[in-house]
C-alpha positions as CSV (number, residue, x, y, z in Angstrom):
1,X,0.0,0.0,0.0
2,X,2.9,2.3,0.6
3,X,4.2,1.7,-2.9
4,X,0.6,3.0,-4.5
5,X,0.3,6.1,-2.6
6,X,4.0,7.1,-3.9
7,X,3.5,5.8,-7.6
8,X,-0.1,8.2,-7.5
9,X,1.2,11.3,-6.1
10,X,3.8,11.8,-9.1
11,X,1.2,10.9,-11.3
12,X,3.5,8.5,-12.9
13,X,6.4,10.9,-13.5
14,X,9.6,9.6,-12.2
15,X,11.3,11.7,-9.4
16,X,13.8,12.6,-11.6
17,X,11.5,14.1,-14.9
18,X,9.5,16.1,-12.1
19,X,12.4,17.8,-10.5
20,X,13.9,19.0,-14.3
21,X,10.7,20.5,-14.7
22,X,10.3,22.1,-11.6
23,X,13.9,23.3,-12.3
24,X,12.4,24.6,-15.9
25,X,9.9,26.1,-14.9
26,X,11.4,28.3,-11.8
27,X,14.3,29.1,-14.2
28,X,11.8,30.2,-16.7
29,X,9.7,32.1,-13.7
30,X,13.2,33.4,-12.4
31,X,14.1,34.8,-16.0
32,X,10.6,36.3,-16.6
33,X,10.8,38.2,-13.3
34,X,14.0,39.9,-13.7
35,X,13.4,40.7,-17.6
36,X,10.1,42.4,-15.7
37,X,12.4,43.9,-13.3
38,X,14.6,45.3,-16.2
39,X,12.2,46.5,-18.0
40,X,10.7,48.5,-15.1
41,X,14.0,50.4,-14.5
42,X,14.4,51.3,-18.0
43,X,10.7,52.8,-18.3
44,X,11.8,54.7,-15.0
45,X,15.2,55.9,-17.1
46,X,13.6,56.6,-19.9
47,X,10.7,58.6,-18.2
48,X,13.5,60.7,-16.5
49,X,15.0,61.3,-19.1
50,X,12.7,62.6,-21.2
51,X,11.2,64.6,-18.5
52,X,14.8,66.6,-18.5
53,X,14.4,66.5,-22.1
54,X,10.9,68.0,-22.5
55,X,11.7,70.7,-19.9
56,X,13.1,73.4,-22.0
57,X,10.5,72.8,-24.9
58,X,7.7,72.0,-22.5
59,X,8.9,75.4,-21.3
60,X,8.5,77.3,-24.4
61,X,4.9,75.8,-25.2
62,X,4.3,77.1,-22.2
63,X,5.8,80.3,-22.6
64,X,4.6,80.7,-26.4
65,X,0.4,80.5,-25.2
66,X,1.2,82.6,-22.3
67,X,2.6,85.2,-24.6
68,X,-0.4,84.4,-26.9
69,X,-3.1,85.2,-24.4
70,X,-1.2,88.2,-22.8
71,X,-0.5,90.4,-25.6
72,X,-3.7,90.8,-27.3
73,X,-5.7,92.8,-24.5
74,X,-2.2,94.8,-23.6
75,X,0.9,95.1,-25.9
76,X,-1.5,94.6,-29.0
77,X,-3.6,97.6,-28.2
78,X,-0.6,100.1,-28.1
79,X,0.9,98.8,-31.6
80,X,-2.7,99.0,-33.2
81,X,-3.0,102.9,-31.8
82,X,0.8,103.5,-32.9
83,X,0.2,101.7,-36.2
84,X,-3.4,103.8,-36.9
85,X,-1.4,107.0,-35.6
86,X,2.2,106.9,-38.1
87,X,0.5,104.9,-40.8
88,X,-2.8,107.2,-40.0
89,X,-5.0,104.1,-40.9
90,X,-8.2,103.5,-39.7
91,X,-8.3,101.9,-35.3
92,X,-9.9,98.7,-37.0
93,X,-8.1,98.1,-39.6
94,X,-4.7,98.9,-37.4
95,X,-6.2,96.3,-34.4
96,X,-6.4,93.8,-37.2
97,X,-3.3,94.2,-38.7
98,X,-1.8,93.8,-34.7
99,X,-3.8,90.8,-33.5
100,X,-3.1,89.0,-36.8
101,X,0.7,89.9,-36.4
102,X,0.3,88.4,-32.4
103,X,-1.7,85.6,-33.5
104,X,1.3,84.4,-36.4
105,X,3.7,84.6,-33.3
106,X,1.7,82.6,-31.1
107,X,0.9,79.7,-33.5
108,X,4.2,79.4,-34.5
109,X,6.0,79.3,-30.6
110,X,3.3,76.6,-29.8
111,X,4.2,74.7,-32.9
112,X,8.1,74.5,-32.5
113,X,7.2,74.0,-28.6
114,X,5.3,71.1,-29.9
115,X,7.7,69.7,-32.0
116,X,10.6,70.0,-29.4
117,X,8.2,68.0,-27.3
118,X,7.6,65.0,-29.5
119,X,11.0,64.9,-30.5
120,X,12.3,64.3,-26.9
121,X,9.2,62.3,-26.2
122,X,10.8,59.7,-28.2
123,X,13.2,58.6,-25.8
124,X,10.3,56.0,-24.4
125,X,10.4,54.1,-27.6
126,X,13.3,52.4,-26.0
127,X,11.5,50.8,-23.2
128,X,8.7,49.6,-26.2
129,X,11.0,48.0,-28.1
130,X,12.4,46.6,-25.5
131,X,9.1,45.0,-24.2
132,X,8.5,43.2,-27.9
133,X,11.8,41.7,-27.7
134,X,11.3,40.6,-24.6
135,X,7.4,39.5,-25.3
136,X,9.0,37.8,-28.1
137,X,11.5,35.7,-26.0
138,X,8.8,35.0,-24.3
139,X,6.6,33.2,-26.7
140,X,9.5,31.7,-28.2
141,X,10.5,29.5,-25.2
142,X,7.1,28.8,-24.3
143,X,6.5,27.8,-27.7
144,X,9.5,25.4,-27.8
145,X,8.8,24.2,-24.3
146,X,5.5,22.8,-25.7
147,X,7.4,21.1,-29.2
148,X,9.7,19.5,-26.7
């Protein structure tokens, strides 16, 4: 009776094929873990980084539609009266000319800003790449575990 309980707790797997795939299988587990780990600390470096990156743009975005929504009802208004006074136009037709000129400014500081931005925002397409190499790995020997 002794004999039958051992033979059905392995399920008829020697001691020997059960302890390579235990060892398999927490090898596996141990590998998957740390490429996790890995890949955790290089989103972390790679956030940082571009965050010290995308300051100085992030910075002139920033500064570009505060400029944009601070000179029209101030600095615009004294152009448009000097403008209608030496070029003796008409108030409307110099407040146009001034809030066009502010609004060309404006566009084009947010649109370098932006720019700047997604070109240090690519810094993070490290840590992707890195996860599908490692998802790859990943199916690979799972999918040659099961062949074997």
């Amino acid at each position: 009776m002794d004999q039958q309980t051992k033979v059905a707790d392995r399920n008829g797997a020697s001691d020997t094929e059960s302890q390579g795939l235990a060892r398999d299988v927490g090898a596996f587990a141990n590998d998957v873990l740390t490429l996790t780990e890995l890949q955790s600390q290089l989103l972390v470096a790679d956030v940082r980084e571009c965050g010290r990156r995308a300051m100085a743009p992030s910075l002139l975005l920033l500064g570009g539609l505060a400029l944009g929504l601070a000179c029209f009802p101030i600095g615009l208004v004294g152009v448009a009266l000097a403008i209608e006074r030496f070029l003796e136009t008409s108030l409307l037709t110099a407040f146009l000319i001034v809030a066009t000129g502010g609004a060309i400014c404006s566009v084009l500081m947010c649109i370098g800003g932006c720019l700047q931005v997604r070109k240090h925002g690519a810094v993070l397409r490290r840590s992707r790449d890195e996860l599908i190499r490692n998802l790859r790995w990943i199916k690979r020997v799972v999918a040659n575990s099961r062949l074997s």
